[in-house]
N, C-alpha and C positions, 0 to 999 in steps of 0.2 A: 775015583768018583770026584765030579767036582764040588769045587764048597763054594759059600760065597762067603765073601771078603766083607770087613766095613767100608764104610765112606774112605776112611781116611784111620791113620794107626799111628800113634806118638808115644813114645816112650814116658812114663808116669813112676818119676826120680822117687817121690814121695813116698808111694806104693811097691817100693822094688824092695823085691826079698833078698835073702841073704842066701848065695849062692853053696855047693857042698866045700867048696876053697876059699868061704869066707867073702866073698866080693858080691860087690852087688849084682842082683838080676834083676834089669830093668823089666817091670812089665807094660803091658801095651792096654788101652783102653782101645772101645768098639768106635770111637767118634758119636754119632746123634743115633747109634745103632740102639744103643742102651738108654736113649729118654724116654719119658714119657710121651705120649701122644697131649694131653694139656701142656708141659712144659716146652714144646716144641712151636704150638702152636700160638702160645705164649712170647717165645722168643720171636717169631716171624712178626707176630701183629707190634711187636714192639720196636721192630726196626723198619715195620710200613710208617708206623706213627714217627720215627724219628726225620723218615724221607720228604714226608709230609708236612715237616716241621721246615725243613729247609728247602723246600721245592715249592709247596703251598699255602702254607697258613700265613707265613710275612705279609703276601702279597695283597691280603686284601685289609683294606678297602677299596683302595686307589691307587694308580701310578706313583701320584705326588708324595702318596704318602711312603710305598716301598720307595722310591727315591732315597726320601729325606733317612728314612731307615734302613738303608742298603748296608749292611759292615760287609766285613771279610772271612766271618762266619757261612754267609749267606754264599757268598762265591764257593767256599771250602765245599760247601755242601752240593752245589752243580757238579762240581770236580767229583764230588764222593757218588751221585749217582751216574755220571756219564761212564766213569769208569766198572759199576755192578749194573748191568742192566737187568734189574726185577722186573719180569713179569706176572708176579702173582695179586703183585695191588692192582695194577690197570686189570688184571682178568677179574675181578673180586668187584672194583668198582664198575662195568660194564653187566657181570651178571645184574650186580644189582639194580643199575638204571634201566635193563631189560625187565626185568620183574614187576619193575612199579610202573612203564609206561606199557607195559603188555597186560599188565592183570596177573603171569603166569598162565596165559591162554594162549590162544594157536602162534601168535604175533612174536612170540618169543624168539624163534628163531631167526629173523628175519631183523627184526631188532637189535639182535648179537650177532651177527652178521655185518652189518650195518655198521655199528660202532666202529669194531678190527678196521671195516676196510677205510672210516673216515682216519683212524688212528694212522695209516697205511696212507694214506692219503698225506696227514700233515707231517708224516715224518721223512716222506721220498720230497717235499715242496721245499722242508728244513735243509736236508740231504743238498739238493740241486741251488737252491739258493744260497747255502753256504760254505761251495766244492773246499775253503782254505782251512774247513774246521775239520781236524782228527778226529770226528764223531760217528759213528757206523748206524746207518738206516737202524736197526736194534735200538740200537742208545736212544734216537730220536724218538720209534715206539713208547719206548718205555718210559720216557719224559712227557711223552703226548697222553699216556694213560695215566701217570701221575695228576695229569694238569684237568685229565676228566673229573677229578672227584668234585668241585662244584657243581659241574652237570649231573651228578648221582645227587648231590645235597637237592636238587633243584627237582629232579623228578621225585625223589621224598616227600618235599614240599608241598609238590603241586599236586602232584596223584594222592598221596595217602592221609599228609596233615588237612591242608585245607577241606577235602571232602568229608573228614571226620567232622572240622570247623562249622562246614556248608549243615552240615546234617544234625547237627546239634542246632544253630540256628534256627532249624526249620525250614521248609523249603517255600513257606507263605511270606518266610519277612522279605520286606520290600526293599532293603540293602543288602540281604545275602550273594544275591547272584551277581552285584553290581563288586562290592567287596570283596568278593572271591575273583572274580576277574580282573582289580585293579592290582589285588596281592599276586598272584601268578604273572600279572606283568613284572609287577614290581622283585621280584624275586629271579625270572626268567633276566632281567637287566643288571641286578646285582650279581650273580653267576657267570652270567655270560662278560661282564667287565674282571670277575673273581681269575677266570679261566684266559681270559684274552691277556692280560696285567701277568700272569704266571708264567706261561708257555713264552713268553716274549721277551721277557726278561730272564727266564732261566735259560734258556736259549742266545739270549742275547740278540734277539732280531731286531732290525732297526728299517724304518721308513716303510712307505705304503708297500712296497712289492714284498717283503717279508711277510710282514704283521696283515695284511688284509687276508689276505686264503685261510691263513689261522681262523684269523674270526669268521669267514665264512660257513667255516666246516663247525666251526663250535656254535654259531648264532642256526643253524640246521638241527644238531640235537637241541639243544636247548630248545627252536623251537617244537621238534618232535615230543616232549616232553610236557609242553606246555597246552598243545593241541590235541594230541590223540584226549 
């Protein structure tokens, strides 16, 4: 009959019995077989958040300002995601920009659809435009759905805060609708510089033929986000 095996089986010194000759018997743990389903899920959101630390958050407000704050942390940390490519944050943050610019109505699919293939898009542009870098179409993925999570902040924004904002206003006051449109610019331009400043520099692209199709493809969700 067959069994199934864990993940992964290491010997656990600490835990090894005392064999019938006196000697130790190492025992073996199950690997992630034996967590918890919280503890697990726990461990993953906490190594999206550490990826996000070094792939995303540095990077904004501005160029000038990641410039001037560039260490050798910040590099160590490219190095650290080019070599694991996660795909569970870019899928996580994609459901959820699908969700807030669909409603969760018919548009859902087509919208996650959509993302993958702009994703697919700026990682085969990274891929072709920089044949000297040891980085694999994947890797680029997976850097280009990292560098999505402004555009999820941005669809949050614009689809679910502001209309809360919009509706608490009132839909008579005579600044709401003006104020709501000026804030979804104003947030559509802070994201979209959050996400262009990220992907380009964790990337390390340089001059208009790099960095422009980037920004095409992200200045497209972000506006999908900002119009539907």
């Amino acid at each position: 009959m067959d069994s199934v095996e864990a993940d992964f089986t290491e010997p656990d010194v600490a835990a090894a019995g005392i064999g019938l000759q006196g000697q130790m018997a190492p025992q073996y743990n199950r690997g992630t077989l034996d967590e918890t389903v919280i503890k697990t899920l726990k461990r993953d959101v906490l190594e999206i958040n550490a990826r996000l630390k070094m792939v995303v958050y540095p990077h904004f407000p501005t160029r000038a300002f990641l410039q001037a704050a560039a260490t050798s942390e910040q590099q160590q940390g490219s190095e650290s995601i080019d070599s694991h490519c996660d795909m569970w944050a870019p899928l996580t943050f994609v459901i959820v920009y699908s969700l807030c610019v669909s409603h969760a109505k018919a548009l859902f699919s087509s919208i996650f659809v959509c993302c993958w293939f702009v994703l697919l898009v700026m990682a085969l542009h990274l891929r072709l435009a920089k044949p000297y870098d040891n980085v694999s179409v994947i890797s680029y993925v997976s850097l280009s759905g990292y560098c999505l999570f402004p555009q999820m902040v941005n669809a949050v924004a614009v689809q679910t805060v502001l209309p809360l904002v919009f509706r608490a206003l009132g839909r008579d006051h005579r600044w709401a609708v003006r104020g709501t449109t000026a804030l979804k610019l104003l947030s559509l331009a802070a994201c979209m510089v959050w996400s262009l400043t990220a992907i380009s520099l964790v990337t390390k692209s340089k001059g208009f033929v790099q960095i422009f199709p980037l920004g095409l493809c992200l200045l497209a969700l972000g506006w999908i986000s900002t119009a539907l």
